[in-house]
C-alpha positions as CSV (number, residue, x, y, z in Angstrom):
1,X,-18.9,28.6,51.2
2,X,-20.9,26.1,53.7
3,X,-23.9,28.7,53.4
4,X,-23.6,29.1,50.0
5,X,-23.3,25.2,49.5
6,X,-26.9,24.2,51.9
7,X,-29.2,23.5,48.8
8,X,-25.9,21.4,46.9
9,X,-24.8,19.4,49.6
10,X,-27.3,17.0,49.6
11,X,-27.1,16.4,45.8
12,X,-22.9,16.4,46.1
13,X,-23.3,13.8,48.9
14,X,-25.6,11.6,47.2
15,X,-23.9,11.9,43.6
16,X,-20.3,11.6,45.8
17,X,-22.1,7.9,47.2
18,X,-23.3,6.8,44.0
19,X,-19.4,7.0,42.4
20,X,-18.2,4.7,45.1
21,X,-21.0,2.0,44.1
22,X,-20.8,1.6,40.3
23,X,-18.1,-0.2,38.1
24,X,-16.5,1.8,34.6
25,X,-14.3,1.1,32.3
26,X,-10.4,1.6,33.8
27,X,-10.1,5.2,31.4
28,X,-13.6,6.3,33.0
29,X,-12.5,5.9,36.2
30,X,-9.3,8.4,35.3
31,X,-12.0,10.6,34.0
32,X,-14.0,10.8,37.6
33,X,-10.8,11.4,39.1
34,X,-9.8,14.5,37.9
35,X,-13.6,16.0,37.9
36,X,-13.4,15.2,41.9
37,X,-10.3,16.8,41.8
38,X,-11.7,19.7,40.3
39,X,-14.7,19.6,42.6
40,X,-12.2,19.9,45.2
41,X,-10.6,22.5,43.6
42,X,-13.8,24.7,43.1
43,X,-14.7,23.7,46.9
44,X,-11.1,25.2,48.3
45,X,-11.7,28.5,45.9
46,X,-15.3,28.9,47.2
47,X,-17.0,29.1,43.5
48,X,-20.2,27.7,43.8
49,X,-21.0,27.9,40.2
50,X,-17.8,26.0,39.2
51,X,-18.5,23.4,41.7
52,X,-22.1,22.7,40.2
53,X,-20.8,22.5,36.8
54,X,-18.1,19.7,38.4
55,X,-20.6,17.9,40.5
56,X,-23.2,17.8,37.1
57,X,-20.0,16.9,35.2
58,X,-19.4,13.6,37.8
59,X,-22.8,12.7,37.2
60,X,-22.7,12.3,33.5
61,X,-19.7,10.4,34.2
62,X,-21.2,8.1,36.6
63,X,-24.7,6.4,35.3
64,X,-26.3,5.3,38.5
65,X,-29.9,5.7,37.0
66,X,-29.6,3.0,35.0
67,X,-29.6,-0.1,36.3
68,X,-26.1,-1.6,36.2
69,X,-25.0,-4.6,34.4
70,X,-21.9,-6.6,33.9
71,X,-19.9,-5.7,31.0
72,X,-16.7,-7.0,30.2
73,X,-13.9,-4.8,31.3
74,X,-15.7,-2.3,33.6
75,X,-13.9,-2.2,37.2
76,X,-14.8,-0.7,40.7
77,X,-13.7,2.3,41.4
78,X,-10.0,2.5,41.9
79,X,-8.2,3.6,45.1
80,X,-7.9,7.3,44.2
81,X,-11.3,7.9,43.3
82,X,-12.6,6.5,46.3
83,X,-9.8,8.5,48.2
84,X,-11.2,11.5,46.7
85,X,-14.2,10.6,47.4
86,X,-14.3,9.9,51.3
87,X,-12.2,13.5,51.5
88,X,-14.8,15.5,49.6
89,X,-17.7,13.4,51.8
90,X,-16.0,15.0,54.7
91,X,-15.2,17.9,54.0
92,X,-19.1,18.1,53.1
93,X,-19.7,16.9,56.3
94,X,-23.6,15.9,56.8
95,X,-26.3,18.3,56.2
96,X,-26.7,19.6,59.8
97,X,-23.3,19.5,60.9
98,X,-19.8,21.3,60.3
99,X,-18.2,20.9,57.6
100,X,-14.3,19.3,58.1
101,X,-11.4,21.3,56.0
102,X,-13.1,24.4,54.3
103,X,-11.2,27.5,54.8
104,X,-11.8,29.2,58.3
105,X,-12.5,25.3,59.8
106,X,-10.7,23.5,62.1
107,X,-8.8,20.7,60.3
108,X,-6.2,18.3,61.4
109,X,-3.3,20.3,60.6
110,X,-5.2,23.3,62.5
111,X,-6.9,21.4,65.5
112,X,-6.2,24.3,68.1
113,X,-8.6,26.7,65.8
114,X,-6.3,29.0,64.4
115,X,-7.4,30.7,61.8
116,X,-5.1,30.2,59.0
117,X,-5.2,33.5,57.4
118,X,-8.9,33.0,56.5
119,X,-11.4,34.6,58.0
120,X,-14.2,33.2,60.1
């Protein structure tokens, strides 16, 4: 899906940056956590269109255009979303390079470059 994913990945890793750097209200931040879930779901299953819809979905949920301002309430992100975050940053990996965890990559659990049962 790395291919597939070239003209995305600099819009995921932009949108994925801009979550760590705002402040929601606590139920929001539940909200972002199960869309990067699901962006990491869609990622793992290779289904570009469904990781689109996610990574549109996160921003909605996340209004970096606007410029923020302190309302009562709102937190930072919480430990899992940034989690989720760094893993889906990662697993991205920057434009030029490999990307870290996809199916067929070498991964922690897989540093000797087996194959997994996926194909390469």
């Amino acid at each position: 899906m790395r291919n597939e994913l070239n003209g995305d990945r600099a819009e995921a890793l932009e949108i994925l940056a801009d979550v760590t750097r705002v402040d929601l209200a606590p139920g929001r931040w539940h909200e972002v956590e199960a869309a990067l879930a699901a962006l990491a779901e869609a990622l793992d299953r290779g289904d570009r269109a469904a990781f689109r819809r996610e990574l549109h979905h996160i921003e909605d949920l996340v209004p970096v255009e606007r410029t923020p301002r302190a309302l009562t309430g709102t937190t930072g992100p919480t430990e899992p979303v940034l989690e989720r975050t760094a893993v889906l940053v990662e697993r991205l990996g920057p434009p030029d390079g490999p990307a870290r965890g996809t199916a067929g990559h070498n991964t922690p659990a897989n540093e000797a470059g087996e194959s997994c049962g996926h194909e390469r």
